[in-house]
N, C-alpha and C positions, 0 to 999 in steps of 0.2 A: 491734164497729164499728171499733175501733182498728186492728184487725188487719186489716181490710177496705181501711182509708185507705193501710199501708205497704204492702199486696200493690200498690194502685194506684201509690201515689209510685215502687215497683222499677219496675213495669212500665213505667211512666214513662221511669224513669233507663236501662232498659236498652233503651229504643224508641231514646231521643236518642243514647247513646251509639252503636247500630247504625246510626245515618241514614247515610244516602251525605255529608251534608253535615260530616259528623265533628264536630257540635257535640257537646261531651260536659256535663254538669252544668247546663242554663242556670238549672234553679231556683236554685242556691248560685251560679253568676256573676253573677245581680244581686243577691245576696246579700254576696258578697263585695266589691262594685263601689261600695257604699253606705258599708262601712271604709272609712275613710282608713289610708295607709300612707303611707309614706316608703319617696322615690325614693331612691339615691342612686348618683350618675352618675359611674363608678368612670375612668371617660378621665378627668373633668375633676377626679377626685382625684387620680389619681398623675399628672398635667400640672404638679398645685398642687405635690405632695411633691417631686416632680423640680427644678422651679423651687427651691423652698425650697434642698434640697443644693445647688446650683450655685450658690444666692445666699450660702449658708453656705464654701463652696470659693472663692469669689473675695473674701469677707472674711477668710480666713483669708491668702491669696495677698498679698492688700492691708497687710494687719498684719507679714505677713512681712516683705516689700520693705520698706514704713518703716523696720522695723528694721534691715534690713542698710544702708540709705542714712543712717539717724544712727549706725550702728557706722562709717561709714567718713568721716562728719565731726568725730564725736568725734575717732576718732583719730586725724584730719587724715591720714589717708591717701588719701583724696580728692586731695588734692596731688601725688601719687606717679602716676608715669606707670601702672605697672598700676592703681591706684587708681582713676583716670580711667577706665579701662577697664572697671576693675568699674561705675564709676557709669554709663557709659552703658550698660552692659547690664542695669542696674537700670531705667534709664529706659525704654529698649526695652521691659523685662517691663510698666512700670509703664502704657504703650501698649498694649501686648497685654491688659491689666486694662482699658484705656477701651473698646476694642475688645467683650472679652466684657461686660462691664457695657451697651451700645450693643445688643448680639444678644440680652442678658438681656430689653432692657425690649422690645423688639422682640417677641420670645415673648409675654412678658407680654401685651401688647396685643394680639397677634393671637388668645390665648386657645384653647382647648383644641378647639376648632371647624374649625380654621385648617387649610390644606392639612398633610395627616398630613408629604408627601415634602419641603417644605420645611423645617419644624420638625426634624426627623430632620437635613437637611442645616446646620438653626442648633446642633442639638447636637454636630454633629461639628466642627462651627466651633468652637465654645466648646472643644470637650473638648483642640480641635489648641490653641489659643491658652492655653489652658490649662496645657497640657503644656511647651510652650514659655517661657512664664512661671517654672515650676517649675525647667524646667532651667536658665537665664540667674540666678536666685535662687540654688539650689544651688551654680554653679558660683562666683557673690559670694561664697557663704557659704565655700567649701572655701577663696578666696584670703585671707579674714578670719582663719578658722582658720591656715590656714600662714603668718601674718604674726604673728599671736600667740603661737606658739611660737618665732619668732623675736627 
């Protein structure tokens, strides 16, 4: 009798899978439909991961500048006409840091849903502002170093 029930169940399986309507397996799809499983919604993970880095990259940026804005009070080289100069292109950067921090929470809120081409146009924002930061830091940093060999 056993063997009578799986000859039916194939015939079964291979009726449904032949239908015009291409349902294939429905006895195991409510079968399967009844587990519970875990979703997980791989855009609004690497939206999360992406955020993370960038929020990780503009604390580093931020940490940075501090530092070369009290290397250049310490040694009262801030007084010093190139000094001046470094500090305000410290400040500049340290604006381009409010800037990307401003397009950070921006992102943030509009969440992983949000029009794909604008998000792409806030990461190119950040990554310019970014870049721009790093270079204005760097360039502080090279005049700190060549003052201290001096």
């Amino acid at each position: 009798m056993a063997s009578g029930n799986a000859a039916v169940n194939r015939s079964k399986l291979q009726a449904s899978l032949h239908s015009s309507q291409g349902v294939a397996y429905p006895a195991l799809v409510g079968k399967a439909a009844t587990e519970s499983g875990v979703v997980i919604q791989l855009a609004k993970l690497r939206a999360q991961r992406r955020l993370l880095a960038y929020q990780k990259r503009i604390s580093q940026a931020l940490e940075s500048n501090r530092r070369s804005i009290g290397r250049l009070y310490t040694t009262g080289l801030i007084f010093s006409a190139e000094g001046s100069c470094a500090g305000r292109d410290l400040l500049l950067a340290h604006q381009h840091l409010l800037k990307v921090l401003a397009l950070l929470n921006r992102l943030r809120s509009s969440g992983p849903g949000g029009d794909p081409t604008s998000a792409e146009d806030a990461y190119r924002e950040l990554d310019s502002l970014l870049e721009k930061t790093g270079e204005l830091t760097h360039r502080t940093g090279h005049y700190l170093s060549r003052l201290r060999r001096e």
